[in-house]
Steps between C-alpha positions, in 0.01 A plus 500: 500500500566136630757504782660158562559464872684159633497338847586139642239329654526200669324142364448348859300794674429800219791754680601731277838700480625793304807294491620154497599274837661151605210480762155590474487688823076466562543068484826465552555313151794468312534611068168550554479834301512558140432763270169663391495760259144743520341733279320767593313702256543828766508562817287751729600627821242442800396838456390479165355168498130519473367325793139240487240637755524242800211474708458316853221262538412356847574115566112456579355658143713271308290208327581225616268222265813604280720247611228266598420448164696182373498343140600084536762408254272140473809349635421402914818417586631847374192687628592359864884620505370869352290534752147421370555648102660809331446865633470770229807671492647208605909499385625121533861334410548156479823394496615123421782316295484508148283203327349495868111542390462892528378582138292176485339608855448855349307371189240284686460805791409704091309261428268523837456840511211614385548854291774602242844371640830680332804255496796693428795280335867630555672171474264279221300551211183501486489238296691282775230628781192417254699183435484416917160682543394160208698193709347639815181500347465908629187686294672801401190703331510750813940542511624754294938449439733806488825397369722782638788615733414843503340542882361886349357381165368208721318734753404701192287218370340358776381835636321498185350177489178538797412334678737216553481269803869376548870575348694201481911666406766208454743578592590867707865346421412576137321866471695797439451882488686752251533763822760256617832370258538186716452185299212266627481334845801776615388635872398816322299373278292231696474736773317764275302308326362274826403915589321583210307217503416493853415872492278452167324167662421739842306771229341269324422265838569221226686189654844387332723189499865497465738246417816519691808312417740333783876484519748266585458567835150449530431891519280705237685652257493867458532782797377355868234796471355328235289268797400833724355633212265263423189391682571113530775294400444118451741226439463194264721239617591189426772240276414488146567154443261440805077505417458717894425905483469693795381888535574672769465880607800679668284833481165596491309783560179402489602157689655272660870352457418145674308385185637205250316402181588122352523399131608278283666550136280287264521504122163713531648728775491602830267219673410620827529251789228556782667213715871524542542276777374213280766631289811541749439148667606221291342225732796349471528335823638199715898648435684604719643891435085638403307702759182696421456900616233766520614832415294798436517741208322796594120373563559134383598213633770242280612160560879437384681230473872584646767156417816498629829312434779434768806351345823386653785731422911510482511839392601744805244704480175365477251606218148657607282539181214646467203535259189652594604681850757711607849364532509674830205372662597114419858595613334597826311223517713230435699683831213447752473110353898433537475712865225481611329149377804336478564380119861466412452701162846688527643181259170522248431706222132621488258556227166620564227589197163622501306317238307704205737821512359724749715678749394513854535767743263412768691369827188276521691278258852429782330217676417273159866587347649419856309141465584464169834528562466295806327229313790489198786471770314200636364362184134478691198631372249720639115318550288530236246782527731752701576866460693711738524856564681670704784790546788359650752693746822521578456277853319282253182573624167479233328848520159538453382665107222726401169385385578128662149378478464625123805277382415219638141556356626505186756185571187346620326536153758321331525202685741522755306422857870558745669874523812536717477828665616685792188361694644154468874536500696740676841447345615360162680236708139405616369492149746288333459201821170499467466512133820346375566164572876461573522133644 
């Protein structure tokens, strides 16, 4: 007899409640909870419940060529953020604004793999997906399409289908399971159906990709379990009327998080691009307001432009706009230049922009935004072949960065013979006499 059971669980972290509350009390969240209504087909005490035989295996008898054992998705600049490939068994979300590149990204990965690939279509027809698979110019004779919702009938299918090589499933949002009354994309649901999946791709040690969708906020939709329970989660970012892609990995378990892979959004697809500081640096020089940085993303050094604009202003409050960076950091460092450098910026607004769309979050960056800044207020630009790097402190001070001798290496490469460093300039003050002419 089916016995319908509800709880409340909540969106934000996956709590769940027997009844409903303001305030999820595991996040802290407000309205967070709403209503899920399960079925159970019965239910056995843990006395009855027929237990699986569970055996221990020692740490040093387990094979470990498993996980060394990687399959290349034929796409470099995804093969370096995972980590050197795919692992079998692999479970991986990637999560990205709609219309961002994730489906178009998923058909050429299909179309690399060699082996039968399974592309399961919640949200478009086949007939839309073979439609892509044609403008991309993907060679489908190995991907098999399952046009269905239902994550059981799904499983069902591909368990019978051997041996497959990858399970592409867009998107988790989508899939659904009749155990559960929840409609699609409901914490219930999502949160099931990520398990099953997961579970059935750790039996069959075949790896699968997930499409997640985003919210308003920026966040992945669905319960915040939804990310432990996977292996790695990647996101796609980017603007869609802009050509620039960037992959990143906030978790991996089979490697590292410091990892960015570049692309651009052609007509064909996903092109990859192997140089991004040719890419990030316009050349656009002999203005005052441009200065040139070396950051590091994970195990590769980037050039980036960074352009600033400082404008008179009569407002009270000044503006301090940022693209690119952290609105804290340039509040911070447009501080040490008004205290500690001297430049009356209290009665400017600033603007600062890093060129090509990529956010930074390597201090190495302060010292080039402090002298781009430094070189809009005056209207002065910097000499031509200069890049600076540099972490600047609050007694406006440059500190010292990691892997010094690699950036400028890689500055060196592309053209640009003069770095400003910590070795040559102790303060930002220093920098900006000797490299901005103020006369």
């Amino acid at each position: 007899m089916v016995k319908l059971t509800t709880s409340f669980v909540c969106q934000q972290c996956g709590y769940q409640s027997p009844r409903w509350m303001g305030q999820c009390p595991n996040c802290n969240t407000w309205n967070s909870l709403v209503e899920a209504v399960v079925s159970t087909s019965k239910q056995r005490s843990a006395h009855s419940a027929q237990h699986e035989k569970i055996e221990a295996v020692r740490l040093s008898d387990v094979k470990k060529e498993v996980y060394a054992h990687r399959t290349l998705t034929g796409i470099a600049e995804l093969d370096r953020v995972l980590g050197g490939g795919i692992v079998g068994g692999m479970v991986t979300l990637i999560a990205g604004e709609p219309g961002i590149g994730k489906s178009t990204l998923l058909l050429q990965i299909a179309q690399n793999i060699k082996g039968e690939v399974v592309y399961v279509a919640g949200e478009e027809s086949a007939t839309q997906i073979a439609n892509r698979a044609n403008r991309l110019g993907v060679k489908s004779t190995h991907i098999s399409i399952i046009e269905s919702s239902d994550v059981d009938g799904v499983i069902g299918q591909i368990s019978q289908m051997s041996p497959i090589s990858l399970i592409i499933v867009d998107s988790i949002q989508t899939m659904t399971t009749s155990d559960l009354t929840g409609t699609a994309g409901s914490v219930g649901q999502v949160r099931e159906c990520a398990s099953r999946l997961s579970s059935w791709a750790k039996r069959s040690h075949v790896p699968v990709f997930m499409v997640g969708h985003v919210t308003r906020e920026g966040t992945i939709a669905g319960p915040r379990v939804l990310e432990h329970m996977v292996d790695t989660v990647l996101w796609f970012e980017g603007e869609r009327s802009e050509f620039l892609r960037v992959i990143r990995a906030v978790k991996n378990r089979f490697g590292a998080t410091d990892e960015v892979g570049v692309f651009t959004m052609e007509e064909k697809g996903l092109i990859e691009v192997t140089n991004p500081s040719e890419l990030f640096v316009g050349g656009f020089e002999g203005v005052g307001g441009s200065a040139v940085g070396v950051i590091l993303e994970g195990s590769r050094p980037m050039l980036v432009e960074i352009q600033a604009l400082v404008s008179p202003t009569k407002l009270a409050f000044p503006k301090r706009s940022a693209s690119g960076i952290d609105a804290r950091r340039l509040e911070l460092i447009v501080a040490v230049l008004s205290r500690r450098v001297g430049l009356p910026l209290w009665d400017n607004d600033v603007f600062v922009n890093v060129t090509g769309g990529i956010r930074l979050a390597d201090p190495a960056s302060d010292l080039a935004v402090a002298l781009a800044v430094a070189s809009a207020f005056h209207d002065k630009p910097l000499p031509r072949g200069v890049v600076a790097l540099g972490e600047v402190g609050l007694l406006g001070e440059v500190r010292d960065v990691i892997q010094r001798e690699r950036r400028i290496k890689e500055a060196r490469r592309l053209g640009y013979k003069t770095a400003i460093t910590s070795k040559e300039t102790r303060t930002v003050s220093e920098a900006i006499k000797r490299f901005i002419s103020t006369k």
